[in-house]
C-alpha positions in Angstrom: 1.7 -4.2 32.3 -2.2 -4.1 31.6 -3.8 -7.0 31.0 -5.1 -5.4 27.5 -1.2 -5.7 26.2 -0.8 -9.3 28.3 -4.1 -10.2 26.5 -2.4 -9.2 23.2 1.0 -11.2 23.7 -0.8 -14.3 24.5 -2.9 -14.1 21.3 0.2 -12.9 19.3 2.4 -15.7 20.7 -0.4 -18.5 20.5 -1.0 -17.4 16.8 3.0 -18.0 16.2 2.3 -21.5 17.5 -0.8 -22.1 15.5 1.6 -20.7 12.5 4.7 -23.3 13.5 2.5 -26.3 14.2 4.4 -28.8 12.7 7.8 -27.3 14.0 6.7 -27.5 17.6 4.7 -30.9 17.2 1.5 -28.9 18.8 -1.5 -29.5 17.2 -3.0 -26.2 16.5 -6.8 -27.0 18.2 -4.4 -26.9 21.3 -2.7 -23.5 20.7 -6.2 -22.4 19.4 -7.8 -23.4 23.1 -5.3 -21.8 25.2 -5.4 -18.7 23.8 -9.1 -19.0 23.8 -9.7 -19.6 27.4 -6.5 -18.3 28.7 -7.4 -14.3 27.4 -11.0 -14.9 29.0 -9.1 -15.7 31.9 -7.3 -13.2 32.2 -10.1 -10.8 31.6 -12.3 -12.1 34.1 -9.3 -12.3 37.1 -9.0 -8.8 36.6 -12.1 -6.8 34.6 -12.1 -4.1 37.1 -8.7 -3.1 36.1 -9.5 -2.9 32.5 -12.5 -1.0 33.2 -10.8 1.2 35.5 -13.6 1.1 37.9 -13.5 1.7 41.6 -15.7 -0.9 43.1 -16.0 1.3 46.4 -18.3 3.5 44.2 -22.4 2.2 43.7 -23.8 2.2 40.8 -25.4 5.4 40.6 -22.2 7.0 41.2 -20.7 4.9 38.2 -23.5 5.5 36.0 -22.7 9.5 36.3 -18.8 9.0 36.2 -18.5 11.0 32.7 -14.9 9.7 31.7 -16.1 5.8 32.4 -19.2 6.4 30.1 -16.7 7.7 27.5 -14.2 4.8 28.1 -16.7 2.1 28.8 -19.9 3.0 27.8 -21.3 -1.1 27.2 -20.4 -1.0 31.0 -22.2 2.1 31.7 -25.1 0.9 29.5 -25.1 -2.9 31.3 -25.2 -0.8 34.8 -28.5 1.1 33.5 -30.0 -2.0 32.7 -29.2 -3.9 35.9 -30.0 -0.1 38.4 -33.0 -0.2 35.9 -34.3 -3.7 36.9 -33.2 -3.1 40.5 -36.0 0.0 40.7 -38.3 -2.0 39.4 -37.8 -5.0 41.9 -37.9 -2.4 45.1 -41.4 -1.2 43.7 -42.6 -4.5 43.6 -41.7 -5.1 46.7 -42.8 -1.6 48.3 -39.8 -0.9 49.4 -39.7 2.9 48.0 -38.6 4.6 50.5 -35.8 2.0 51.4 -34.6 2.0 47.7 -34.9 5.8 47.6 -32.1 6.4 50.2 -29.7 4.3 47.9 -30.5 3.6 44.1 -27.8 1.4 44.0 -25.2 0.3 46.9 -24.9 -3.3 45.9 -21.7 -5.1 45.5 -20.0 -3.2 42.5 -17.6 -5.5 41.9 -20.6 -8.5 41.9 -21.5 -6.0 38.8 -18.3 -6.0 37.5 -18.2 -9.6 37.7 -21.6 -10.3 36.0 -20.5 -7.9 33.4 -18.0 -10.2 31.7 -20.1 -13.2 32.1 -22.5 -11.3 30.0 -20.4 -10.3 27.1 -18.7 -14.4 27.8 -22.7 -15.6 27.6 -23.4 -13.3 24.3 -20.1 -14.0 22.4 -20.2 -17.9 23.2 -24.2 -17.9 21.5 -22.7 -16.6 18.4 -19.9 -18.9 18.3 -22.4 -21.9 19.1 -24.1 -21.0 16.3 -20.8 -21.4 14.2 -20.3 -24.5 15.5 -23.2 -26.4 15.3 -23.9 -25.0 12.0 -20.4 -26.6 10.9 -20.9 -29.9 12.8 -24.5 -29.6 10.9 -22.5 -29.2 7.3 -19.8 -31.4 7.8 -22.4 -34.4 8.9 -24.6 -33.9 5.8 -21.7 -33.7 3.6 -20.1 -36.9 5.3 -23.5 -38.7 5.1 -23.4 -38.1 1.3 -19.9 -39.0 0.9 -20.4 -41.9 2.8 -23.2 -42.3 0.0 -20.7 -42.0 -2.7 -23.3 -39.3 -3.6 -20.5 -37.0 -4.5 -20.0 -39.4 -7.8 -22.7 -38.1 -9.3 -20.3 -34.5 -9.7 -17.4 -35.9 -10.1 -18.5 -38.7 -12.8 -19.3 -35.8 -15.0 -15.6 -34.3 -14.8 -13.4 -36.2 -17.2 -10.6 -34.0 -17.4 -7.6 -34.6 -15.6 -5.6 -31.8 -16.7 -4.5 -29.8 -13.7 -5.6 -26.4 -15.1 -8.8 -27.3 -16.7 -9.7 -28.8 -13.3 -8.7 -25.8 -11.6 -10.9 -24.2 -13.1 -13.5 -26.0 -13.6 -13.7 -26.4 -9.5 -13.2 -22.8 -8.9 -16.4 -21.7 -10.8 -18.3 -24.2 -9.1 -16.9 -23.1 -6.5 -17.8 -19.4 -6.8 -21.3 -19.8 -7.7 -22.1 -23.0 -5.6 -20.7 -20.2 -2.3 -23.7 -17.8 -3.3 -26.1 -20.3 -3.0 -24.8 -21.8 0.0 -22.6 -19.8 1.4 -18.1 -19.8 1.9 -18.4 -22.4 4.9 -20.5 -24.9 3.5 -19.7 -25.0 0.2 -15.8 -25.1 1.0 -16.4 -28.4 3.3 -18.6 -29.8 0.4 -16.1 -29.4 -2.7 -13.2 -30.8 -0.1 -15.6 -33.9 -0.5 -15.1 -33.6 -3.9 -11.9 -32.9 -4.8 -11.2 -36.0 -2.4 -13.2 -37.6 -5.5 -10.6 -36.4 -8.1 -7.2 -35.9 -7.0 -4.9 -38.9 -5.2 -1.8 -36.7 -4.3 -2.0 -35.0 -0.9 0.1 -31.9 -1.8 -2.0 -31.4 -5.3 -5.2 -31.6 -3.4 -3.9 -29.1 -0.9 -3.0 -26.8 -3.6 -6.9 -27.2 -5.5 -8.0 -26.4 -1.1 -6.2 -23.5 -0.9 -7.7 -21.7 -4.8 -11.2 -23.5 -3.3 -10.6 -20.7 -0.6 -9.9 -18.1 -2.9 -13.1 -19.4 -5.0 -15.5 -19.9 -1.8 -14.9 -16.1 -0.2 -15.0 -14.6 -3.3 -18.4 -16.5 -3.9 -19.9 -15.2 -0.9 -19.0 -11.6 -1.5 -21.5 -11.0 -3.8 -24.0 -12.7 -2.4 -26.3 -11.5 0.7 -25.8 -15.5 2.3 -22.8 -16.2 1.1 -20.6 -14.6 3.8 -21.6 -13.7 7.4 -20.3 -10.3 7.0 -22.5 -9.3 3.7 -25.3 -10.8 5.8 -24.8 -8.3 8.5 -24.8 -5.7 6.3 -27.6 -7.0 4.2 -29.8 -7.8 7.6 -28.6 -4.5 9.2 -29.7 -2.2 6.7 -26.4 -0.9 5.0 -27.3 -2.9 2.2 -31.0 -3.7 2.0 -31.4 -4.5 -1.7 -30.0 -7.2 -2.9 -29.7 -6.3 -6.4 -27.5 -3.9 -5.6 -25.0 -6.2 -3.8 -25.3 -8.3 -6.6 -24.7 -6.1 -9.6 -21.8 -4.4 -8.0 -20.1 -6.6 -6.5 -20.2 -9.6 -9.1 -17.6 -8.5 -11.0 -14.9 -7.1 -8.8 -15.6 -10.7 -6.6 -14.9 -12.6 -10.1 -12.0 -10.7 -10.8 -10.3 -11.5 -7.1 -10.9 -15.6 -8.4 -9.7 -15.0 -11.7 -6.7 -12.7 -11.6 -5.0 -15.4 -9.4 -6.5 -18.9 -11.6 -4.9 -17.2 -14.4 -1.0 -16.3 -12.9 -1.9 -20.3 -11.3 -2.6 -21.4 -15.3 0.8 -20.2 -16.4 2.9 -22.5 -13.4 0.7 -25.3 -12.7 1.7 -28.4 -14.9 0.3 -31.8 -15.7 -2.3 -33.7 -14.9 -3.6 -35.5 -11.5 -4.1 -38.8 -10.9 -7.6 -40.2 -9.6 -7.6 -42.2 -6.6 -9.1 -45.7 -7.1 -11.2 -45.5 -3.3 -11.4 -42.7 -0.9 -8.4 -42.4 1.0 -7.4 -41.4 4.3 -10.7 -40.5 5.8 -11.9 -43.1 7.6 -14.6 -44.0 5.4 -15.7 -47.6 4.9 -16.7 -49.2 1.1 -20.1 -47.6 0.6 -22.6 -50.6 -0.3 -25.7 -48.0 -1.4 -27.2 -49.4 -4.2 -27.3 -46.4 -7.0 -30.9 -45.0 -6.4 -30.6 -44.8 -2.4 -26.9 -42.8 -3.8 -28.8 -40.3 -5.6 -31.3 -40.2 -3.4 -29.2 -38.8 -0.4 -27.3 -36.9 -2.7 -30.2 -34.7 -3.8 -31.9 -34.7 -0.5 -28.6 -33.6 1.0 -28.2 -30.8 -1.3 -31.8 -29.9 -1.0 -30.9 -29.8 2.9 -28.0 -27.4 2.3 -29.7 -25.2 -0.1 -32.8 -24.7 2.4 -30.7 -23.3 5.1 -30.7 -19.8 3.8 -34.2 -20.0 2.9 -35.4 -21.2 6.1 -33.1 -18.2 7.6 -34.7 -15.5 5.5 -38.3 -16.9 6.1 -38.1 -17.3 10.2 -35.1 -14.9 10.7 -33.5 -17.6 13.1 -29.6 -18.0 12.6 -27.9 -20.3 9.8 -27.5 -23.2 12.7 -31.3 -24.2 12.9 -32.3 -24.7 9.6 -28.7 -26.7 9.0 -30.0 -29.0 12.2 -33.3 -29.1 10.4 -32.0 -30.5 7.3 -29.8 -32.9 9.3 -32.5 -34.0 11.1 -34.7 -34.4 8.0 -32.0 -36.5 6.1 -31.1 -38.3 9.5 -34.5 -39.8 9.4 -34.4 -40.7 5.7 -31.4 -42.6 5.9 -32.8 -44.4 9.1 -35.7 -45.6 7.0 -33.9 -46.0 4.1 -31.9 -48.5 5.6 -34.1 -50.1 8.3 -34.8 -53.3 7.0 -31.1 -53.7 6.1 -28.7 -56.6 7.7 -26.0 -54.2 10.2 -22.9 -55.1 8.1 -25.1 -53.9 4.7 -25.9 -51.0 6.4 -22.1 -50.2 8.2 -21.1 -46.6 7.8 -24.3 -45.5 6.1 -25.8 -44.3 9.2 -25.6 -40.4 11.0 -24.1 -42.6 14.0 -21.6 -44.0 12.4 -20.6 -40.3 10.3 -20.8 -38.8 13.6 -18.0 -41.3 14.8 -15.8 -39.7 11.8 -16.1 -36.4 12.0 -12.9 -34.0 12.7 -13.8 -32.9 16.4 -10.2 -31.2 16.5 -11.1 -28.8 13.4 -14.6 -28.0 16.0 -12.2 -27.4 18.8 -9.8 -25.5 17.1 -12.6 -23.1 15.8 -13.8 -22.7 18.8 -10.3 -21.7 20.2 -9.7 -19.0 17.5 -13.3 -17.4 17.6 -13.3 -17.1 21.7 -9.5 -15.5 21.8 -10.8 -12.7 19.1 -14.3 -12.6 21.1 -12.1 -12.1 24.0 -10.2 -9.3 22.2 -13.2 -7.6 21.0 -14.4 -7.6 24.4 -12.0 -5.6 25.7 -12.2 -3.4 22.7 -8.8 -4.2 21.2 -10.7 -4.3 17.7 -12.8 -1.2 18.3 -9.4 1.0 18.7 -8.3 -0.6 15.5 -11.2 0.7 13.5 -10.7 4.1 15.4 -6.9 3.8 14.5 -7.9 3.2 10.6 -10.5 5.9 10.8 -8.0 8.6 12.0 -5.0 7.2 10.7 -6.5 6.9 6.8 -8.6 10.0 7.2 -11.8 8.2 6.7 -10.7 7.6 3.0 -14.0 4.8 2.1 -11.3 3.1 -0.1 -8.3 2.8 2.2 -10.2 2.0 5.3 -12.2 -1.1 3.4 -8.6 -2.6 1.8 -7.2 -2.6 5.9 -9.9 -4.0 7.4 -10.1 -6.7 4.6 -6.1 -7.6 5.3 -7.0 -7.4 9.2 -9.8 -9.9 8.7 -7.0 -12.4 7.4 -5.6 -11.9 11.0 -9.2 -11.7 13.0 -12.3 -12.6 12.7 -13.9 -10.6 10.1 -17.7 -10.3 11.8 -16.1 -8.2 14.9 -14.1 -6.0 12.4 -17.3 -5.3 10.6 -19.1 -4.7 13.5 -17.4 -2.0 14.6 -17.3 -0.2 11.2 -20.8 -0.6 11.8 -20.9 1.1 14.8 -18.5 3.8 13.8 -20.2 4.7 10.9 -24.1 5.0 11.1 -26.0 5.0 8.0 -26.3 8.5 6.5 -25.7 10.1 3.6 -23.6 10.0 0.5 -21.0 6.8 0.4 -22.5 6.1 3.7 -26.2 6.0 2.8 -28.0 3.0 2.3 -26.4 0.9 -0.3 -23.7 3.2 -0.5 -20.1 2.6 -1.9 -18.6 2.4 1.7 -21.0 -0.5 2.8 -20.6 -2.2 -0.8 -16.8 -2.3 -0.4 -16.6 -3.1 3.3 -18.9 -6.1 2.0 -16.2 -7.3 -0.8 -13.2 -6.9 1.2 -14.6 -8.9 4.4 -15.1 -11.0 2.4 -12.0 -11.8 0.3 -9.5 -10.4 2.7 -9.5 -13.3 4.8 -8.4 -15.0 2.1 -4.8 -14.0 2.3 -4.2 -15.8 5.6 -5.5 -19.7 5.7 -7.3 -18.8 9.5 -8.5 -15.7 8.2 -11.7 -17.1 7.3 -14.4 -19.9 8.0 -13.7 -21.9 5.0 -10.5 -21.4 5.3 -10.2 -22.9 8.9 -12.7 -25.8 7.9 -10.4 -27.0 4.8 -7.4 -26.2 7.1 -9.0 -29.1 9.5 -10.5 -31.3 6.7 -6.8 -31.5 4.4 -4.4 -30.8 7.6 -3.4 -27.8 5.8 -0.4 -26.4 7.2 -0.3 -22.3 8.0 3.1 -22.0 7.0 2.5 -24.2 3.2 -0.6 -22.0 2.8 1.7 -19.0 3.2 4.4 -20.1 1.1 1.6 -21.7 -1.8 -1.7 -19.5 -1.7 -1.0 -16.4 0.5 0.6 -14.1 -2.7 -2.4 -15.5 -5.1 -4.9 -14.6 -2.7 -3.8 -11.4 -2.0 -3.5 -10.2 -5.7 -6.5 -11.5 -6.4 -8.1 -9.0 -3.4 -6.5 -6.1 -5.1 -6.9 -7.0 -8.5 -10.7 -7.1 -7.4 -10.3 -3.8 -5.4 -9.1 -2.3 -8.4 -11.8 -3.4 -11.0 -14.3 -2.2 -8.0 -12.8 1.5 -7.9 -12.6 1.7 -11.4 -16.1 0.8 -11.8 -17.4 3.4 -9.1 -14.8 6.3 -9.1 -14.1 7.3 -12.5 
C-alpha cells in the first residue's frame, strides 16, 4: 500500500473523528493535529517512494528522466533550480573543470529530502498567514467586545422576533463580508449575536445562516473570499466590476433561497441575555466615549486591511497586525492613568489571555493535512478526474469543485483549476464565465459542510458548534442555497 492511499485513510478517518467529536470525547483541534502532522510524516519518511525516484541516479540523470518530469514535474523543476545554483557555485569557485566531469552527483536523496521541506516551508507561510490574520481578527473583535463596543449594533436592533432577526443579521452579514471579507466578518457578528440571543442552540442556528451569509458575501467581492482574490490578483478576473455585477445576484440568491424555506419553520422570538455569557469576559467598566471610541477605531482597523493589502500587495495578515498594533496602543493610552482593577480586562493582555487557542490549533491541523494532500498531488488528480470525467463542461466542473471545497480547502482546489486551465479564449479568457463561476462556487460551496470554510471553522471554534448538529441543522439549507444561486447564475449567462 502507497503511502498516497495511507495518506488518504488517515485524513478520511481523522475527518470521521473530527465529524464524531462529541461521541468519542476528542476534541476536534486534537483529530485536526494528528492528521495534520501525521500525513507530513508520512510523506517525509518516505518521499522517494511517492516520487518514484531512484536516489542511485544524480541529478542530471533525474532532470532528463522523461516519465519523472511527466509525473513529478515540481520535482524536476526544484532539481533545475538547485543543479542551477550548484553551476553557479563551482564557477565561483573555479572549479570548471571539476564540476564539468559531474553536473550533479550529490546525495540524491539529500535532494529528495530538501524537496519536502520546501513544499513543508512554502505551505506552512501560507497557513501562518491564516493564522495570525485570525489571531489578528479575533483580538480586535475581543478588544471591542471587551469594550461593549458591539452595543452600539446591537442597541439599534429592537426586534426580537426570530425571523426578522434572521434576517436582519444575514444582510449585515452579506454586505459587512465584502467589505471585510468571510473570516472576519463571521468572528465579528458571533460577537454580536452573543449580544442578542441567550439560548445556546438558537445562537448556533443564527451561526450556522451567518455562514451561509458570510461566504456568500465574499463571493462577490474581490476581498471577500481568498479564492476570488486569487483569481482577481492572478488575472482571471482583473476587473472588478465585472465580479461584481455578475456575481451579486446569483451570491444573494444562495443567502436568500435558504432565509426564506428558514422563515417558513423558524418560530418565536429570542430572549436577550442580561450580560455576556460564557466567554470569559469580565464587566466592562469603559465609560461610553472610550466604548465608541474603540468601537470605531476597531472597525476602522478591520476595514483598512484590504486597503493596506491592495496598496503594498503584502498578504491580509500584516495590515490585520497593523491595526492591532495601532488599537493596542490606543487602548494602552487610553487607559494609562487608570487604577489596575478599573482597567481589568480592557487591555490586549488581558484579551489575549481569552482567546480560543484550540479553534488556532485546530485550523492549523485541518489546513496542514489538505497542504499535505495537495503536496502529493491528491487534489491535482481530482481536478484532472473532474476535467475528464465532466468533459470540461464550465458548469459541471465549477458545481464539483464548489461541493469538494466543503470537504478541502477551497484555495488548493482553485489552484489547480488554475493551473489546468490557463487564461485563453472564450469562457476561459479574462473575466470569462468559467473564472466568474469557479469564483461563486468556491465560495459558497464550502458552505455545505461547517469545516468547509474559514468562517465556518472560526464560528465552529467560537460557538463549539458541533459537525454532526451543523449537518443535521444547516447542511440541506446551505446546499440549496448554492444551487439555487448556480441556477440564477446559468440562467443569467446561458440563455
Amino acid at each position: 500500500m502507497g503511502i498516497e492511499i495511507i495518506m488518504v485513510i488517515v485524513f478520511v478517518v481523522g475527518y470521521l473523528a473530527i465529524a464524531l467529536e462529541h461521541n468519542i470525547h476528542v476534541d476536534k483541534a486534537a483529530s485536526a493535529l494528528l492528521i495534520g502532522m501525521v500525513s507530513w510524516g508520512l510523506y517525509a519518511l518516505w518521499p522517494a517512494e511517492h516520487l518514484k525516484v531512484d536516489t542511485s541516479k544524480s541529478i542530471s540523470e533525474l532532470i532528463q528522466d522523461e516519465e519523472l518530469r511527466e509525473n513529478h514535474s515540481g520535482f524536476v523543476e526544484y532539481l533545475e533550480v538547485e543543479q542551477d545554483k550548484n553551476e553557479k557555485a563551482a564557477l565561483s569557485q573555479e572549479a570548471v573543470v571539476d564540476h564539468a566531469s559531474d553536473a550533479g552527483h550529490h546525495d540524491t536523496g539529500e535532494y529528495v529530502q530538501h524537496f519536502v521541506e520546501h513544499g513543508l516551508v512554502h505551505h506552512l507561510f501560507d497557513i501562518a498567514s491564516i493564522l495570525f490574520f485570525l489571531l489578528g481578527a479575533m483580538t480586535i473583535v475581543e478588544l471591542i467586545d471587551a469594550h461593549d463596543g458591539f452595543s452600539i449594533i446591537t442597541d439599534k436592533i429592537r426586534t426580537t422576533n426570530k425571523v426578522k432577526l434572521l434576517w436582519v443579521i444575514c444582510i449585515l452579514t452579506f454586505f459587512m463580508s465584502a467589505a471585510l471579507d468571510n473570516l472576519t466578518t463571521s468572528i465579528v457578528m458571533i460577537s454580536v449575536i452573543r449580544k442578542l440571543i441567550k439560548n445556546v442552540e438558537v445562537r448556533w442556528l443564527f451561526g450556522g445562516f451567518i455562514i451561509i451569509a458570510a461566504n456568500a458575501g465574499g463571493a462577490w467581492s474581490p476581498i471577500g473570499d481568498v479564492t476570488t482574490t486569487m483569481l482577481w490578483n492572478n488575472g482571471q478576473l482583473p476587473s472588478t466590476m465585472i465580479i461584481v455585477t455578475e456575481l451579486i445576484i446569483p451570491s444573494l440568491v444562495a443567502m436568500i433561497v435558504p432565509l426564506l424555506i428558514a422563515s417558513f419553520f423558524i418560530k418565536g422570538s429570542v430572549e436577550r441575555p442580561e450580560k455576556v455569557e460564557g466567554i470569559g469576559h469580565d464587566v466592562a467598566s469603559a465609560q461610553s466615549w472610550e466604548k465608541n471610541l474603540v468601537f470605531f477605531v476597531g472597525l476602522a482597523g478591520l476595514l483598512f486591511v484590504p486597503v493596506f493589502k491592495t496598496a503594498t500587495h503584502l498578504p491580509p495578515f500584516t495590515g490585520m497586525m497593523l491595526s492591532l498594533g495601532f488599537l493596542w496602543m490606543i487602548t494602552e493610552l487610553l487607559h494609562a492613568k487608570k487604577k489596575s482593577e478599573d482597567k481589568k480586562g480592557l487591555s490586549v493582555v488581558s484579551v489575549l489571555q481569552k482567546i480560543d487557542t484550540a479553534s488556532v490549533l485546530f485550523f492549523l491541523g485541518i489546513l496542514m493535512a489538505v497542504a499535505a494532500l495537495q503536496e502529493v498531488g491528491h487534489l491535482a488528480q481530482v481536478a484532472m478526474f473532474l476535467d475528464d470525467t465532466l468533459d470540461q463542461n464550465l458548469y459541471s466542473i465549477n458545481i464539483a469543485i464548489g461541493l469538494l471545497s466543503a470537504v478541502v480547502d477551497n484555495v488548493p482546489l482553485v489552484a489547480a483549476a488554475q493551473g489546468m486551465y490557463p487564461v485563453g479564449v472564450g469562457n476561459f479568457a479574462e473575466n470569462g464565465m468559467f473564472w466568474q463561476f469557479l469564483a461563486y462556487c468556491a465560495g459558497t460551496g464550502g458552505s455545505a459542510l461547517i469545516i468547509g470554510s474559514a468562517a465556518g471553522v472560526a464560528v465552529m471554534g467560537l460557538e463549539k458548534i458541533s459537525f454532526g448538529w451543523y449537518i443535521k441543522k444547516i447542511s440541506l439549507y446551505a446546499i440549496v442555497g448554492y444551487f439555487a444561486g448556480a441556477l440564477t447564475y446559468y440562467l443569467m449567462n446561458a440563455l
